[in-house]
Residue frames as a rotation matrix with the C-alpha (Angstrom) as fourth column:
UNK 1
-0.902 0.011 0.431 4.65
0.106 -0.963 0.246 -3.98
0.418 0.268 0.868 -12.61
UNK 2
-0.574 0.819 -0.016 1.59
0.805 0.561 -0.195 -2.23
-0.150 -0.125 -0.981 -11.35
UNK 3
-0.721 0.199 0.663 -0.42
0.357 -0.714 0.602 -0.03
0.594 0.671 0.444 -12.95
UNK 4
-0.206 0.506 -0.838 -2.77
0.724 -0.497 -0.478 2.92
-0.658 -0.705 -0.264 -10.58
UNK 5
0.168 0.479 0.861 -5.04
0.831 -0.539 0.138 4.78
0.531 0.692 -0.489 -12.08
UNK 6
-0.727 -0.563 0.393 -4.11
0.210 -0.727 -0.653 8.72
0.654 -0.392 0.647 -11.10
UNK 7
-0.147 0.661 0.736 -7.72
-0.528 -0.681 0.507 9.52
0.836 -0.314 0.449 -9.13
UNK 8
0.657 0.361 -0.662 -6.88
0.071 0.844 0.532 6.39
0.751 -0.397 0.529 -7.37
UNK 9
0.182 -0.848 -0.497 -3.83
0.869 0.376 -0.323 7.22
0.461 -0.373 0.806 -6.26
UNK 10
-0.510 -0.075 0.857 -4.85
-0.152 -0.973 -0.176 10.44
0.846 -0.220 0.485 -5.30
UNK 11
0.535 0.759 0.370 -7.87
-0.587 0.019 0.809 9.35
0.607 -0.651 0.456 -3.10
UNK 12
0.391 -0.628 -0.673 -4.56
0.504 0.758 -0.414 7.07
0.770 -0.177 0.613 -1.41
UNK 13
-0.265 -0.963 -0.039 -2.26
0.807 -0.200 -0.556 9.68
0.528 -0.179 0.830 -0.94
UNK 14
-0.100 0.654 0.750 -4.95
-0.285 -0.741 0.608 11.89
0.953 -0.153 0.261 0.32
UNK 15
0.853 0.418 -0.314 -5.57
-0.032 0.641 0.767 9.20
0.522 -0.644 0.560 3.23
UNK 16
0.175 -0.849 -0.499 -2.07
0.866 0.373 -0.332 8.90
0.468 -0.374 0.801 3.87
UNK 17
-0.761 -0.181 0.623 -1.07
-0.079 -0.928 -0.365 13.03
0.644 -0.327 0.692 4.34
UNK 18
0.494 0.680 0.542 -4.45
-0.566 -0.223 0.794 12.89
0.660 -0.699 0.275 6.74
UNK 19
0.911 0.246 -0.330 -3.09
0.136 0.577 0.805 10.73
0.389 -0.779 0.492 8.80
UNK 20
-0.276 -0.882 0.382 0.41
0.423 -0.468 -0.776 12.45
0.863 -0.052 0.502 9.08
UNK 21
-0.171 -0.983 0.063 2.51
-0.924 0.138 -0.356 12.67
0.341 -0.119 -0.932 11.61
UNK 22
0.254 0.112 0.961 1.07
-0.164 0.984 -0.071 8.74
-0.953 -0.140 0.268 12.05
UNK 23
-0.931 -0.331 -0.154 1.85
-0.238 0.229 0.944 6.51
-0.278 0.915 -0.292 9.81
UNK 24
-0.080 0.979 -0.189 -1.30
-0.766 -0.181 -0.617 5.85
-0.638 0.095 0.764 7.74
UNK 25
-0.776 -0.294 0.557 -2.38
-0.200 0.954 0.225 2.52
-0.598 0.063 -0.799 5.95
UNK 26
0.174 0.889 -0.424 -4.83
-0.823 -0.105 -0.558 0.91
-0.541 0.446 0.713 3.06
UNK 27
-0.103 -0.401 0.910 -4.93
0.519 0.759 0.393 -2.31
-0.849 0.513 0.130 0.91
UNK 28
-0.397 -0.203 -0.895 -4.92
-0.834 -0.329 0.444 -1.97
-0.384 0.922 -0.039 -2.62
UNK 29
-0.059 0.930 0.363 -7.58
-0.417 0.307 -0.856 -3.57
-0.907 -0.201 0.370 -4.63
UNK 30
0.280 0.259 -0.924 -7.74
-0.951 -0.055 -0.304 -5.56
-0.129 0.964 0.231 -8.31
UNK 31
0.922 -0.013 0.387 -6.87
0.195 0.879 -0.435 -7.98
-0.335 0.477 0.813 -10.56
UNK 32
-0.160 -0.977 -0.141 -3.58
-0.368 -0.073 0.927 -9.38
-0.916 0.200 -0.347 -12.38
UNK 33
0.814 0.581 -0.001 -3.51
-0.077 0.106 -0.991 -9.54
-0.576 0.807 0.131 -15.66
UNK 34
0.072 -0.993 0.094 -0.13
0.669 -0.022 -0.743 -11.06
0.740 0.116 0.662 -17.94
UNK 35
-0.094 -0.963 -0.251 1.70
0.745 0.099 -0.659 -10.69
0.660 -0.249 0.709 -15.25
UNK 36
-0.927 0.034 0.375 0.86
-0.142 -0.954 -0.263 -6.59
0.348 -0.297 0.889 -14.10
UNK 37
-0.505 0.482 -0.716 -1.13
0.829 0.502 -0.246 -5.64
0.241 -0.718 -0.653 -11.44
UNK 38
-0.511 0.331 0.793 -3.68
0.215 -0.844 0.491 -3.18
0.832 0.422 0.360 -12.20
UNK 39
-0.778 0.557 -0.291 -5.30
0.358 0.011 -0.934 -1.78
-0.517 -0.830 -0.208 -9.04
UNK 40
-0.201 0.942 0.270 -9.39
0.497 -0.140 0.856 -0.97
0.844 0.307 -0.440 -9.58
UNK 41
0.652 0.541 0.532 -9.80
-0.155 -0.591 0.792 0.47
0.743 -0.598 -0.301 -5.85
UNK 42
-0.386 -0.789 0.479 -8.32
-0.257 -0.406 -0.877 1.73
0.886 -0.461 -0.046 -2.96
UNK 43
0.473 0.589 -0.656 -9.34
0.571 0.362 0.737 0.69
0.671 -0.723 -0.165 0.65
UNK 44
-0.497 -0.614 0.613 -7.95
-0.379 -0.481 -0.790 3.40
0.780 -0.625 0.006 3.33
UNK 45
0.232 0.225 -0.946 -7.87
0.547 0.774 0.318 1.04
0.804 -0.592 0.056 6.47
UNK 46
0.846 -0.145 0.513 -7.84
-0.508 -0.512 0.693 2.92
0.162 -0.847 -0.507 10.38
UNK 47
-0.435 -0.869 -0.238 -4.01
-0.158 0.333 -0.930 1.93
0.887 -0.367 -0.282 11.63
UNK 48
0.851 0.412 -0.324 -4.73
0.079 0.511 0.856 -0.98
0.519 -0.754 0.403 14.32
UNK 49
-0.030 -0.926 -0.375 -1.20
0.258 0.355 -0.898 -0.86
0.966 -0.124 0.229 15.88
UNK 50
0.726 0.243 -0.644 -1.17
0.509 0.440 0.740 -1.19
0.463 -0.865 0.196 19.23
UNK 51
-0.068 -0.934 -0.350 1.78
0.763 -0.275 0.585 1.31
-0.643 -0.227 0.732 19.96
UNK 52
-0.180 -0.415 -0.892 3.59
0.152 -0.908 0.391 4.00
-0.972 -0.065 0.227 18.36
UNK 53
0.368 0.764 0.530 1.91
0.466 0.342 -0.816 5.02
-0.805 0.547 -0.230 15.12
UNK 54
0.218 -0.586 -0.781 4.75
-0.891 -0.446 0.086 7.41
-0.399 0.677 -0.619 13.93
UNK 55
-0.325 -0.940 -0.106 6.71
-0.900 0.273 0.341 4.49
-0.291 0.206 -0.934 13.33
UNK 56
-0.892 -0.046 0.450 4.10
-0.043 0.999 0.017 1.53
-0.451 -0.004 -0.893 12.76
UNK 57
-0.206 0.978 -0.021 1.03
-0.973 -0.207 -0.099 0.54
-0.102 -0.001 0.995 11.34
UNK 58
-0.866 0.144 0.479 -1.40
-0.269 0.674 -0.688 -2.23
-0.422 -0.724 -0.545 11.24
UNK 59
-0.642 0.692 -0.331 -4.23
-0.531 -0.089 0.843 -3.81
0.554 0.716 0.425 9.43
UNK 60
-0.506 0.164 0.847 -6.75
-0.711 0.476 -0.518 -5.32
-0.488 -0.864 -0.124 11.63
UNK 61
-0.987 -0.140 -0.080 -7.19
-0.155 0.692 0.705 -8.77
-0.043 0.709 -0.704 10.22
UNK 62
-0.237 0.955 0.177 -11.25
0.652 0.291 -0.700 -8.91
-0.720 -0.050 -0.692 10.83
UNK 63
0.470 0.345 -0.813 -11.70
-0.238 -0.837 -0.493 -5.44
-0.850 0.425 -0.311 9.00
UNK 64
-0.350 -0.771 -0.531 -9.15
-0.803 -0.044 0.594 -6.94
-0.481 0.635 -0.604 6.18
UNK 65
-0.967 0.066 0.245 -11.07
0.169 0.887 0.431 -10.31
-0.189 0.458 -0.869 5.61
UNK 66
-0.047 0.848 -0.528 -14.25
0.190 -0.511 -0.838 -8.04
-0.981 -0.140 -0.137 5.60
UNK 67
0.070 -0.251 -0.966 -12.60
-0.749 -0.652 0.115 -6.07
-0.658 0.716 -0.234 2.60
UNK 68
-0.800 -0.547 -0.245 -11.69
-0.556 0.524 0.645 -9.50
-0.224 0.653 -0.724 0.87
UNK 69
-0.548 0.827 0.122 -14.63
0.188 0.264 -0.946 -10.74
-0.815 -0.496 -0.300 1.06
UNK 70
0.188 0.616 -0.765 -16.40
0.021 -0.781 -0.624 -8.33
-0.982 0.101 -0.160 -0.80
UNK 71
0.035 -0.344 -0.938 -14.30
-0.972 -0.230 0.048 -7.66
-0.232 0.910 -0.342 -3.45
UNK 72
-0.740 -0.096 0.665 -13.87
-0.005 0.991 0.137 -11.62
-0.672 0.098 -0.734 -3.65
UNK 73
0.454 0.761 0.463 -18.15
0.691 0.028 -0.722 -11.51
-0.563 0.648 -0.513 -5.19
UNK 74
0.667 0.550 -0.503 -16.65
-0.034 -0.652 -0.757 -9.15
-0.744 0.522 -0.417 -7.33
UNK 75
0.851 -0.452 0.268 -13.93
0.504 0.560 -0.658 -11.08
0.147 0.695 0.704 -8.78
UNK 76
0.635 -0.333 0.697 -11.61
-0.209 -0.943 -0.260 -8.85
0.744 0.020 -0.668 -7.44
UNK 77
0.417 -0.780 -0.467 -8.16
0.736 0.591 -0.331 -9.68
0.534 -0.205 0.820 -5.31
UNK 78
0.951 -0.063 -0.303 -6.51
0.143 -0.778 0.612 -7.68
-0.275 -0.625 -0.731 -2.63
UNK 79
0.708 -0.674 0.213 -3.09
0.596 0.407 -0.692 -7.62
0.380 0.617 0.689 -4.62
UNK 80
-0.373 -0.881 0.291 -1.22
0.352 -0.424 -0.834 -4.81
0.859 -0.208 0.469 -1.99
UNK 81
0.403 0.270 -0.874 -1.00
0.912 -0.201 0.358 -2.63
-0.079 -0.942 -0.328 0.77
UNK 82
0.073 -0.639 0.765 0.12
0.461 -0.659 -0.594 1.12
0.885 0.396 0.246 0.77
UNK 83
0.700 0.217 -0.681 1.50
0.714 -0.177 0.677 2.77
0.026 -0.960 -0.279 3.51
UNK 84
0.828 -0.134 0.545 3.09
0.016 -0.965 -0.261 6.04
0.561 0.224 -0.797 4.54
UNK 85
0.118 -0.728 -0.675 6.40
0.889 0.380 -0.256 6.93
0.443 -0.570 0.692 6.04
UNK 86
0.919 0.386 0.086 6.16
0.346 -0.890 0.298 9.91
0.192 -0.244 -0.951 7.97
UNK 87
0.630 -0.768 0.117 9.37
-0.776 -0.628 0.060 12.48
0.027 -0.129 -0.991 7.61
UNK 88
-0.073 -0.771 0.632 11.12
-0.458 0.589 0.666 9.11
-0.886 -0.241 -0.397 6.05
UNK 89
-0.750 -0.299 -0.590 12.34
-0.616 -0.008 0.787 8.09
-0.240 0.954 -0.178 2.77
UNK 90
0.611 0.719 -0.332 9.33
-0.787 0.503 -0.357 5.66
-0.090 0.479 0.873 0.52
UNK 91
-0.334 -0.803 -0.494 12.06
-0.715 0.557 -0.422 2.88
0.614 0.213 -0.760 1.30
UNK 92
0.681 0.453 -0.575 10.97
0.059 0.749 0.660 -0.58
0.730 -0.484 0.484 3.17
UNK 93
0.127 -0.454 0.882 11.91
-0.989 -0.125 0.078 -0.94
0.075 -0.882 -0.465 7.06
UNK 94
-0.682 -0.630 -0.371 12.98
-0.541 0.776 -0.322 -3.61
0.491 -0.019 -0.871 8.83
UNK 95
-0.750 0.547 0.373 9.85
-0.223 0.322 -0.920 -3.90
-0.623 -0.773 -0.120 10.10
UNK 96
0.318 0.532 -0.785 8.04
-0.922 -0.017 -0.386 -3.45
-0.219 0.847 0.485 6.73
UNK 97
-0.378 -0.581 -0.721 10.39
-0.758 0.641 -0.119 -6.89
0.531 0.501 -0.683 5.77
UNK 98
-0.985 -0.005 0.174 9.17
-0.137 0.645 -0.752 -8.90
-0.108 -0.764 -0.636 8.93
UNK 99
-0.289 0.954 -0.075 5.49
-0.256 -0.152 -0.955 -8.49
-0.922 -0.257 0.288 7.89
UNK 100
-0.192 0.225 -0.955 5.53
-0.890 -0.451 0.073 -8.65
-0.414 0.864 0.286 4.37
UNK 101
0.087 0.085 0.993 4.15
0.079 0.993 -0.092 -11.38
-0.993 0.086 0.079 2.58
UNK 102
-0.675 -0.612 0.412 6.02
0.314 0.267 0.911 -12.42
-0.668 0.744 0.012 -1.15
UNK 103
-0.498 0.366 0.786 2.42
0.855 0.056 0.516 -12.14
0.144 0.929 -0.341 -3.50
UNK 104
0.325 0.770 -0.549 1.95
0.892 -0.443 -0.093 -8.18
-0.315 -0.459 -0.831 -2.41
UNK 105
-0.091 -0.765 0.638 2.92
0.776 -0.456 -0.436 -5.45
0.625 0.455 0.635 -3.64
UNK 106
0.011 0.113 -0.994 3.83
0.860 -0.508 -0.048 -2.69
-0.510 -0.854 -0.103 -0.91
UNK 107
0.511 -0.150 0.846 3.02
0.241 -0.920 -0.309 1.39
0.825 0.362 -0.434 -2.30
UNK 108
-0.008 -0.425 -0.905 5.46
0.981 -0.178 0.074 3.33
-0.192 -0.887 0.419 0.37
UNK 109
0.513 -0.224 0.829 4.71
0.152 -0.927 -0.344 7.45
0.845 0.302 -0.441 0.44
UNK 110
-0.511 -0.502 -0.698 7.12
0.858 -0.350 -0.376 9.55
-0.055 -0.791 0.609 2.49
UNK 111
0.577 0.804 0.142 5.05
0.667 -0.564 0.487 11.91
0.472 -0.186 -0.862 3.87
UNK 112
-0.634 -0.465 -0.618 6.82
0.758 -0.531 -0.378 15.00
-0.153 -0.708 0.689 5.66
UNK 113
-0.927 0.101 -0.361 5.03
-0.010 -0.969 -0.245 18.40
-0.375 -0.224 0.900 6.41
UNK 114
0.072 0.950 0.305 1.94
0.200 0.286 -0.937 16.81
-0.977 0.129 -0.170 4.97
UNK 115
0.364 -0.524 -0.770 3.82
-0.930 -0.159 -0.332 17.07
0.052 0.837 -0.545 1.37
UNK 116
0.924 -0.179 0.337 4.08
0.264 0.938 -0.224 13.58
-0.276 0.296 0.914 -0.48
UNK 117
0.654 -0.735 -0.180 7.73
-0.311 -0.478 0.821 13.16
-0.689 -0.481 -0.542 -0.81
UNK 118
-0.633 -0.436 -0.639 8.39
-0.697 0.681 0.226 10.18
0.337 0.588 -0.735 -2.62
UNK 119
0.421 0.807 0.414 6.49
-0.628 0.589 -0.509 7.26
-0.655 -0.046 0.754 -3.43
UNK 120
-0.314 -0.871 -0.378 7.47
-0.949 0.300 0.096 3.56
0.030 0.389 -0.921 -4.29
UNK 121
0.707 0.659 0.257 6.28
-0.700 0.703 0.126 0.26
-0.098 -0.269 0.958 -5.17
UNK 122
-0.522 -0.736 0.431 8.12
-0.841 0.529 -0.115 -2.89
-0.143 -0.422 -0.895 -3.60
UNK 123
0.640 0.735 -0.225 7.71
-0.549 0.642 0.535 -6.45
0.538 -0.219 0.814 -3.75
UNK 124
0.382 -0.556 0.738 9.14
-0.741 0.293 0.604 -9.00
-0.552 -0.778 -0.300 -1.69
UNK 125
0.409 0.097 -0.908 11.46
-0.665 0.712 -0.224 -11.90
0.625 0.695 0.355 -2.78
UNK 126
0.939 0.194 0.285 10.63
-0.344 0.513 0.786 -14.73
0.006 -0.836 0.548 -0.73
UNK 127
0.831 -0.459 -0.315 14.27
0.530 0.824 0.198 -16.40
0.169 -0.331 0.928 -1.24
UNK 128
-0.097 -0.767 0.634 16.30
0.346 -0.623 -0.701 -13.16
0.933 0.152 0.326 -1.01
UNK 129
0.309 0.212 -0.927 14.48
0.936 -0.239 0.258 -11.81
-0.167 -0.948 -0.273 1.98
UNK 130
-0.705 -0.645 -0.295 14.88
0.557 -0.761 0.333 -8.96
-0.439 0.070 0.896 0.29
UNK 131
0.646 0.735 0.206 12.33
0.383 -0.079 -0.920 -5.95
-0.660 0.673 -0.333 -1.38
UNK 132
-0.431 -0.351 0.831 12.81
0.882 0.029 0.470 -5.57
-0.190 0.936 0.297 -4.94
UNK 133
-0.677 0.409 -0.612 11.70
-0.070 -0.863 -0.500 -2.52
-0.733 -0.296 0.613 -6.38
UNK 134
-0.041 0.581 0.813 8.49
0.897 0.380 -0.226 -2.70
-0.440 0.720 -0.537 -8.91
UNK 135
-0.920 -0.132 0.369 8.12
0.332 -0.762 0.556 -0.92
0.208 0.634 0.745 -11.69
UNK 136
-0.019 0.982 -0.190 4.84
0.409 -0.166 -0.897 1.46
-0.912 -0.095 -0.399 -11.03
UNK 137
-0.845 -0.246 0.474 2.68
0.523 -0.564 0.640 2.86
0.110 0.789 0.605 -13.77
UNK 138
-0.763 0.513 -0.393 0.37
0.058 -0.552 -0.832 5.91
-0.644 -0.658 0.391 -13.18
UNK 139
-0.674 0.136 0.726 -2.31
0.702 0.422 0.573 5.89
-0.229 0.896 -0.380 -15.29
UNK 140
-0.868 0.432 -0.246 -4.45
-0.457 -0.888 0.054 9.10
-0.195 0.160 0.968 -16.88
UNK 141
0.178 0.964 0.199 -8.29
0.875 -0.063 -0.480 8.72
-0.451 0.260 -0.854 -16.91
UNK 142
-0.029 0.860 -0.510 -10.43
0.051 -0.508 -0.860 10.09
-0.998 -0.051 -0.029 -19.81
């Protein structure tokens, strides 16, 4: 499971609809705790992909070990990645599967008209080669 606070996941899904009709890209930030991954902060990362950005994106790995880093002095784990599907379901590609790496959890919005469509968290299982879906919880501040 992983648990997003709602102002977090807004200041996400905000990043993601800007970057519409690209796909748009960010880690996810926190700690695990029995078991459930609780994000604490959002990182909205520039899409490095080299190519077509409707259909790809990209973390550049210097600007990513930058981000770990950091949060590292603060006890703090990079524990996902969220990315957008523009005017496509919140469902892993086949390219999302070739990249993915087993201890991450993946957020997926489908973005279309700059209107969040659907939104899903995935992990990978490393001996299925397959994503599972995760359970998400949103969580209310105050």
């Amino acid at each position: 499971m992983i648990r997003i606070p709602r102002s977090l996941l807004e200041k996400m899904l905000e990043h993601l609809i800007r970057a519409y009709p690209e796909e748009g890209c960010g880690l996810l930030v926190g700690r695990v705790v029995n078991g459930v991954r609780v994000v604490e902060r959002v990182v909205p990362m520039r899409n490095a992909f080299n190519g077509t950005k409707r259909t790809r994106y990209s973390i550049d790995p210097l600007e990513y070990m930058a981000v770990e880093r950091e949060e590292a002095q603060r006890g703090r784990i990079i524990i996902g990645v969220f990315h957008s599907h523009p005017d496509y379901p919140a469902i892993p590609s086949a390219y999302d599967l070739e990249h993915a790496f087993p201890e991450f959890t993946y957020v997926i919005a489908s973005i279309s008209g700059r209107e969040v469509k659907g939104l899903a968290a995935w992990r990978l299982d490393e001996v299925l080669r397959r994503f599972e879906q995760e359970p998400m919880e949103i969580l209310e501040e105050g």
